[in-house]
N, C-alpha and C positions, 0 to 999 in steps of 0.2 A: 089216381088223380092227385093234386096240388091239395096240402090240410089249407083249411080254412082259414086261419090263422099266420101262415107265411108271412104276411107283409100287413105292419100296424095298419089300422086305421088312419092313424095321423103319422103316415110316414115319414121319416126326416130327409130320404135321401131321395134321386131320381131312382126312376127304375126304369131298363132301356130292355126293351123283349126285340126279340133276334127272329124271323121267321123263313125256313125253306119252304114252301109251299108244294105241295101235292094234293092228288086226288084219292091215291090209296095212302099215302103217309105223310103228315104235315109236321115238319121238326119245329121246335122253339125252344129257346134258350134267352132266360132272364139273367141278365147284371146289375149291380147296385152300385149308383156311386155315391161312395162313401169315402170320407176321411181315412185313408193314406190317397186311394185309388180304386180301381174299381173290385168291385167280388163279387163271385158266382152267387147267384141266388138257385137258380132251378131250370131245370131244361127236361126234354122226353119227344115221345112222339105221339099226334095223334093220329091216328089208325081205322082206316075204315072197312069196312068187309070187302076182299077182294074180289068176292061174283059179282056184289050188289052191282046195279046201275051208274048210273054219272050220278044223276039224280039225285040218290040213293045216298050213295059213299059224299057230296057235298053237302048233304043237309045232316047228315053223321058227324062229318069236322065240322060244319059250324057249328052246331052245338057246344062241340066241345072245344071249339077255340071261345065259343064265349063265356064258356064257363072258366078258363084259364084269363081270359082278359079280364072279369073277375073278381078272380082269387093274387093274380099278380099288378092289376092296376099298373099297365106301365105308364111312364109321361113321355114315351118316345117309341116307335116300333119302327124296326129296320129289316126291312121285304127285300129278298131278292129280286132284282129286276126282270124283267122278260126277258130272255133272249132266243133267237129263232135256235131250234134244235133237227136233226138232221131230218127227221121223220115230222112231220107237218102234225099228225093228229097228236101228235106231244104236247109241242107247240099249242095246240090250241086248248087242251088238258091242263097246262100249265097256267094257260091266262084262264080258265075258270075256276082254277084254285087262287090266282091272285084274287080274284074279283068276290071268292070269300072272306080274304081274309081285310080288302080295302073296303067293304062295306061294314066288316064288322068293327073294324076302328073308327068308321064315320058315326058309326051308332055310336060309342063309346066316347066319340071327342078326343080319341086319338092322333096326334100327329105321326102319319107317316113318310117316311126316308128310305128311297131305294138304292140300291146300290147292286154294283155286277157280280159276278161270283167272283170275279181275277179282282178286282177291289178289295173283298174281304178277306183273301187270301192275301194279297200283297200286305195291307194291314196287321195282321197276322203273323205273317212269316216272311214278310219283305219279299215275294215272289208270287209274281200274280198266277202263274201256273204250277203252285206247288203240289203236290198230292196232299188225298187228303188225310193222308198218315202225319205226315208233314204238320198239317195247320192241327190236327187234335193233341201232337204232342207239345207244338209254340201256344196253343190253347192252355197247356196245364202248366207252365213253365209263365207266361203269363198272368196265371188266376191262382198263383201257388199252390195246389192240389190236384193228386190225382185226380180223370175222370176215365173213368170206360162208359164211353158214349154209342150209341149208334151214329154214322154219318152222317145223318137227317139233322139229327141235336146237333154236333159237331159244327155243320154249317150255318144252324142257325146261331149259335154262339160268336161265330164267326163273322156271322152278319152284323150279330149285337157290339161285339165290341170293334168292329168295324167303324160303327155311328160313333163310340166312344171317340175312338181317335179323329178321327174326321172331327166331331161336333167340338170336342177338345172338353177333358174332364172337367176342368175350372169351367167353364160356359154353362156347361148342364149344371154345375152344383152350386152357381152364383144364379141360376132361371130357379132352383128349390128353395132357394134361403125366403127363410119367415117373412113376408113382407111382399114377396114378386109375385103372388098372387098362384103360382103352381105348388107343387110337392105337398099338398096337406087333404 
């Protein structure tokens, strides 16, 4: 898991968490904005036992997306949107892992932003149907450093600075500044 310590207490900058939602594996991926632009802060997946139950494997990741919500305190979280998937009980797998991770930022006082998967791709690599080989390497080329990710992380990253660009870096880091009542 995330050290303790990650991200101050009195943080100066936003912090914007990126979320692919699942039932057996939930990616997330944190960025900072900060003075040039934006940086990697942390990303991973969390992981649930794959016999366990539905039950089971979502009271598993919430726990531990709330202990990531946490240790990373975002001021903005960017959810993959629903979309209908070929096989129905996906589908419906998919909206119980949303519905993890949107209760867990209402506890939190998190604002949440959704967005499509061809959205944070196109953001990413200018191409809403890029692969995802594609968006991990305009990933590291935009966040200046290596990463070997799994595709869960990948896409949540992808989510995250998805909201970056969409929200626009100056909007989130003039909503932080000492005074506007967030970032502290």
């Amino acid at each position: 898991m995330l050290p303790d310590d990650l991200v101050p207490k009195r943080k100066p900058w936003p912090v914007v968490l990126g979320i692919d939602p699942g039932t057996h594996n939930m990616g997330y991926g944190a960025l900072v904005l900060a003075p040039p632009g934006v940086r990697f802060l942390a990303c991973g997946v969390l992981r649930a036992a794959a016999r366990a139950g539905v039950a089971q494997r979502l009271g598993t990741i919430a726990a531990e997306l709330d202990q990531v919500l946490r240790q990373l305190r975002p001021d903005a979280l960017a959810l993959e949107r629903a979309y209908y998937a070929r096989n129905v009980q996906s589908t419906l797998r998919l909206g119980e892992a949303r519905g993890v991770v949107l209760s867990a930022a209402a506890r939190q006082g998190i604002e949440v932003f959704e967005y499509a998967p061809s959205e944070a791709k196109k953001a990413v690599v200018g191409d809403g149907g890029a692969t995802k080989e594609r968006v991990a390497r305009m990933l590291e080329t935009h966040l200046g450093q290596e990463l070997d990710l799994s595709s869960d992380a990948t896409d949540a990253l992808a989510l995250a600075l998805a909201h970056c660009h969409r929200q626009g870096v100056r909007e989130l880091l003039a909503k932080a500044r000492p005074g506007s009542g967030q970032g502290s």
